[in-house]
Structures are given as C-alpha cells and as structure tokens.
C-alpha positions as CSV (number, residue, x, y, z in Angstrom):
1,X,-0.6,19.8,-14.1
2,X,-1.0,19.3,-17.7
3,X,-4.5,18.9,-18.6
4,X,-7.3,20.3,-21.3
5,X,-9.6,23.0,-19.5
6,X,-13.5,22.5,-20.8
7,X,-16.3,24.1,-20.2
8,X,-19.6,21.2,-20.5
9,X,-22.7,22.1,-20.9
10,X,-25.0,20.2,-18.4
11,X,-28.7,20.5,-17.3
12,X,-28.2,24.1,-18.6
13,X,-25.6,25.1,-17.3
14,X,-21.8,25.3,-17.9
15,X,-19.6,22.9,-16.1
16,X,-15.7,23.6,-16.0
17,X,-13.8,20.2,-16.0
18,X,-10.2,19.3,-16.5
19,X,-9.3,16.3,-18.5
20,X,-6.3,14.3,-20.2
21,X,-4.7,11.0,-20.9
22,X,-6.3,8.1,-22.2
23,X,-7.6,4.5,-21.2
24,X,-10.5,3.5,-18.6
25,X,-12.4,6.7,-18.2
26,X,-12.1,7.7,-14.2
27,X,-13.9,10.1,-12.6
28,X,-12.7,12.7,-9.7
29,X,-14.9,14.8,-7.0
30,X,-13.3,17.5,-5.5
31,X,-14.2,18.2,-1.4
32,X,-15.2,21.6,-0.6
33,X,-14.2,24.8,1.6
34,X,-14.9,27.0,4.0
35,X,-16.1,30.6,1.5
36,X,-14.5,33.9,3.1
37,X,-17.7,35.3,0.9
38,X,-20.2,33.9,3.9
39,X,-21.0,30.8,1.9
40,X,-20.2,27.5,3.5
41,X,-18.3,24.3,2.0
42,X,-18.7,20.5,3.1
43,X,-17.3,21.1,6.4
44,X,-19.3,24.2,7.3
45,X,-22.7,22.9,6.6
46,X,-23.0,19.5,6.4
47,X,-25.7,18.0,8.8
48,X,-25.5,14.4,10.5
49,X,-28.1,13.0,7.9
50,X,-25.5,14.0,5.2
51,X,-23.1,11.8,6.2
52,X,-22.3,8.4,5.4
53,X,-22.4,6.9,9.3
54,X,-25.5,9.4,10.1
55,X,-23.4,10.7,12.7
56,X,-20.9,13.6,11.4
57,X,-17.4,13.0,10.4
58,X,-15.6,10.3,11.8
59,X,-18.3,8.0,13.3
60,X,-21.2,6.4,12.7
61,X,-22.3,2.6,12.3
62,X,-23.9,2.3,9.2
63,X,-25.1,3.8,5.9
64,X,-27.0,7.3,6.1
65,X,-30.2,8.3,3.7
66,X,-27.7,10.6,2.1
67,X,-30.1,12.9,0.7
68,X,-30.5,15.2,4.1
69,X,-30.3,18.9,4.3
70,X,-28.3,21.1,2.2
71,X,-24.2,20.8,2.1
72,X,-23.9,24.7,1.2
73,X,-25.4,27.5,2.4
74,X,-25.5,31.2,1.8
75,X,-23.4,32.4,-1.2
76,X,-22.9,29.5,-3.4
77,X,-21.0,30.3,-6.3
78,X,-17.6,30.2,-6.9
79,X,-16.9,28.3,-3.6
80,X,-13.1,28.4,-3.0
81,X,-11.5,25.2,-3.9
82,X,-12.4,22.9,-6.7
83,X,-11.2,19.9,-8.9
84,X,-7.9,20.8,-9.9
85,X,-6.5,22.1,-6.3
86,X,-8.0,18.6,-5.0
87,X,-6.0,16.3,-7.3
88,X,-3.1,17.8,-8.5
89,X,-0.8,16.1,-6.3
90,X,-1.9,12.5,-8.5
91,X,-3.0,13.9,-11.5
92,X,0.1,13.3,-13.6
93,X,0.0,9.5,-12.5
94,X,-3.1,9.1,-13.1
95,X,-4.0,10.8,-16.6
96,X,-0.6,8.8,-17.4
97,X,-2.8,5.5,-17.0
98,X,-6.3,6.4,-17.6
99,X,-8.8,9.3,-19.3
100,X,-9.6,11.5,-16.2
101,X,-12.0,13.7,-16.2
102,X,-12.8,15.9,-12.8
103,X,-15.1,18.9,-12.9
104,X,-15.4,21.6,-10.3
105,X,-19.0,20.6,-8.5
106,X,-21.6,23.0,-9.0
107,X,-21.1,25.9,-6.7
108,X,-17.7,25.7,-6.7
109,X,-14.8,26.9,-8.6
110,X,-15.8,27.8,-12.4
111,X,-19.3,26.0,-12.5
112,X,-22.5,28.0,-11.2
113,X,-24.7,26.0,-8.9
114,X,-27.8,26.2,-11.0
115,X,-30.8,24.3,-10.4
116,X,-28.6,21.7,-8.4
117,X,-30.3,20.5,-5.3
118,X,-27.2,20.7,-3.1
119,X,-26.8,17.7,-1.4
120,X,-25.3,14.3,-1.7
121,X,-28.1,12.8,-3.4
122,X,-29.2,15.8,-5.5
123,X,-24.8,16.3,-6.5
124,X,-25.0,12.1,-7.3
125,X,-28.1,13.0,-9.6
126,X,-26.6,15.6,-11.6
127,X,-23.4,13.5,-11.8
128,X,-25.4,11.3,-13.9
129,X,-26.0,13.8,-15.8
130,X,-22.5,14.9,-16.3
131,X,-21.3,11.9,-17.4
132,X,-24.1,11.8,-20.1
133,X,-22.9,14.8,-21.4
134,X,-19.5,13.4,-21.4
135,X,-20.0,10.3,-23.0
136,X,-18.8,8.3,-20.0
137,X,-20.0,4.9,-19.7
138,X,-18.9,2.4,-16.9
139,X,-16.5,4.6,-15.1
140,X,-14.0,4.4,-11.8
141,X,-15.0,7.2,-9.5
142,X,-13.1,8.8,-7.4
143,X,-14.1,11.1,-4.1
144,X,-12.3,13.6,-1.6
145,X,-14.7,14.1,1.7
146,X,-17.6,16.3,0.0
147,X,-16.8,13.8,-3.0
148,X,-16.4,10.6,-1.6
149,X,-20.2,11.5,0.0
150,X,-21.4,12.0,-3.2
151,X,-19.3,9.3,-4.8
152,X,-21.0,7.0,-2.7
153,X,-24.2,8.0,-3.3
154,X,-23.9,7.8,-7.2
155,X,-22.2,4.0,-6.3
156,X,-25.6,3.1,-5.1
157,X,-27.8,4.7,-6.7
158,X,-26.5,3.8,-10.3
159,X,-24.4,0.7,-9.3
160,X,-24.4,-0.3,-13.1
161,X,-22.1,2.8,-14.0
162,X,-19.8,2.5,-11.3
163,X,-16.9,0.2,-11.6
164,X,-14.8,1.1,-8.6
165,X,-14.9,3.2,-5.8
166,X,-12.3,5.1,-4.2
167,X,-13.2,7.1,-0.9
168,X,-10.4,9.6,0.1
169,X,-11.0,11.3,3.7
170,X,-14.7,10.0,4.0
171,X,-17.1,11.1,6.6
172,X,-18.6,8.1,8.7
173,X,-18.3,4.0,8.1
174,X,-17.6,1.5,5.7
175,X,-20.0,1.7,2.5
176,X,-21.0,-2.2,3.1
177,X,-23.7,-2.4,0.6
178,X,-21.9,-2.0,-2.5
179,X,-20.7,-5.1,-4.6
180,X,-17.9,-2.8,-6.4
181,X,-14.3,-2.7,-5.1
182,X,-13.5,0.4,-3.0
183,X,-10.7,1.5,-1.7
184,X,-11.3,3.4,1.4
185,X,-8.3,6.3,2.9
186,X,-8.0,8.6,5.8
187,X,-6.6,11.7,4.2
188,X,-5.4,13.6,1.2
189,X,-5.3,11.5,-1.9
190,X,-1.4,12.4,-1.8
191,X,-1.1,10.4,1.4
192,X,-1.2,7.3,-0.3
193,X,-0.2,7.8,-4.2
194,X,1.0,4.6,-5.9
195,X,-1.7,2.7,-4.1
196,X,-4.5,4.5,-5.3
197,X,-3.2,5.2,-8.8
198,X,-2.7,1.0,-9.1
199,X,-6.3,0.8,-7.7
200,X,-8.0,3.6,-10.1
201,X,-6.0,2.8,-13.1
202,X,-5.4,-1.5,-13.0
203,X,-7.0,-3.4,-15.4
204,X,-10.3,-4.7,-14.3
205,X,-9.2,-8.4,-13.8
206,X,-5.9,-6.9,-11.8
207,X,-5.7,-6.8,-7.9
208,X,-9.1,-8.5,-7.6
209,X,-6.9,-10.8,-5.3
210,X,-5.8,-7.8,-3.0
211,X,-8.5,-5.9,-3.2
212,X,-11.4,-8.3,-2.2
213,X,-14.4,-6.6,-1.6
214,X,-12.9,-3.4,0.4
215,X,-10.0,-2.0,1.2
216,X,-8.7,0.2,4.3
217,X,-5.8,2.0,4.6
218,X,-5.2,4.6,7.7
C-alpha cells in the first residue's frame, strides 16, 4: 500500500503510524494476535468485562464498563500483527478519499507498550493522546475487534472528537448510547469495501438518510 511510515512521539514514547491522502482526517485501530513469543493478543486475553456485551465475543445485551482487566498478557512488545496488515485490503480507497492515519497500538507491531494501561479504556485514553500529537481534531474512527473495543470506548468517552464510528468484527451488542453514526460489520473490513469506504470517507451531510442512527450489515 502506498503510504508515509512515521514514527510519533506520544506520552514518551515512539508510536509507528502509517499515513497518506488527504481530506477528513480518519482514524484506523488495528485488532490484535495470538504472540508465538508467549504474549497474548485480543483474542487470547480478553476477559468478559472487556467486552462491549459484558459477555465475550458474540453476545451480550448491553454496553460493558470497558475498562476491565488487561487485553495482553505476558510479553507485550512487538505483538504480531499491527495497523498496516489490518487495513491494507481498503487502504488505497480510503487514503484516495480522506487523510488516514492508523498506528500500530502500543504493544504491537513497531510501537513499545510503555506506560499504557492495556485495556479498552486505558488504549481509548492514550488514543486521545495520539491524536494530540497528531493534530487531529474531529475525526472518523475506525476499529477491527481489539479496535472497534477501543473505538468505542474513545466514542464515549470523548463523543465531541468523534464524528463517525465504524465497528468491523466487534465483540458483543449494539453501541446504543452513542449519538454518532456507526456502521456496524461482522468480519474483515474487506468483506464489505465500497460500503465502508462511502461511510468513512462521505461528506458529513451525505448518507445521513441511509445511515440513520446505526447501521448493520452481516
């Protein structure tokens, strides 16, 4: 994928993000995966109270307190996986559209873990962070399962920074207390391309008529 490969400083640490194209600044968050080194990704240590439903991947009823036990474990740096794995398959649509920006999430790929508590709520609080550092205002975010957890979290716990919500392959139910569009998919973002390009990348008063308040696709 063409792209520029950055290295941002960030709470004192060095974060490695990819970034290109220009217009509305979107956001992506990788998921995370299973370390051979003995360290453990989203899917290997994520507890119920991490998830959105409160009940593990694929149920619950309602909103979680997303803050809950660590999501990695053990060895936590350099966790395989990372930002620019996750989205490849849609970068090139959409960094032809808007200025994307996707780091690899402390503890994975180039960027050290740090002082990051490594959570939802303690990856949605350094996310604030990063896009400080950036100079992002109002963005679109953008999450892939470990992502879209702390995607959501950052949605609703800084509600005036996000603008739109996209939840690829999210664990549990329907975020109902956010006012933001979100789109909402089972499944790699290269499942469903063109619709979540249009929804990342459309101009804010675009789609408002298709896209309500939520969107589901399967």
């Amino acid at each position: 994928m063409r792209h520029d490969e950055t290295v941002i400083p960030v709470g004192g640490s060095l974060v490695r993000a990819y970034r290109a194209g220009t217009g509305p600044d979107l956001v992506l968050l990788h998921g995370g995966e299973p370390s051979e080194a003995g360290g453990t990704g989203w899917a290997g240590a994520v507890s119920p109270a991490d998830t959105i439903g409160g009940t593990g991947c694929g149920g619950g009823t309602g909103l979680a307190d997303l803050a809950g036990e660590p999501v990695l474990t053990g060895e936590t740096s350099g966790l395989p996986g990372g930002a620019r794995s996750a989205w490849e398959p849609v970068w090139t649509a959409l960094s032809g559209r808007a200025r994307v920006t996707a780091p690899d999430l402390p503890g994975f790929g180039g960027t050290p873990l740090g002082q990051v508590v490594p959570t939802p709520a303690g990856y949605a609080a350094w996310l604030a962070c990063f896009l400080d550092a950036c100079g992002i205002g109002p963005v679109r975010l953008a999450g892939l399962s470990l992502g879209s957890a702390i995607a959501l979290r950052a949605a609703l716990d800084m509600p005036q920074r996000i603008t739109r919500l996209a939840l690829c392959d999210p664990c549990g139910a329907e975020p109902a207390e956010l006012t933001c569009p979100v789109l909402l998919t089972r499944g790699l973002p290269c499942r469903v391309p063109d619709v979540l390009v249009t929804f990342l990348t459309s101009a804010s008063d675009q789609h408002e008529h298709d896209i309500k308040a939520r969107t589901r696709l399967p």
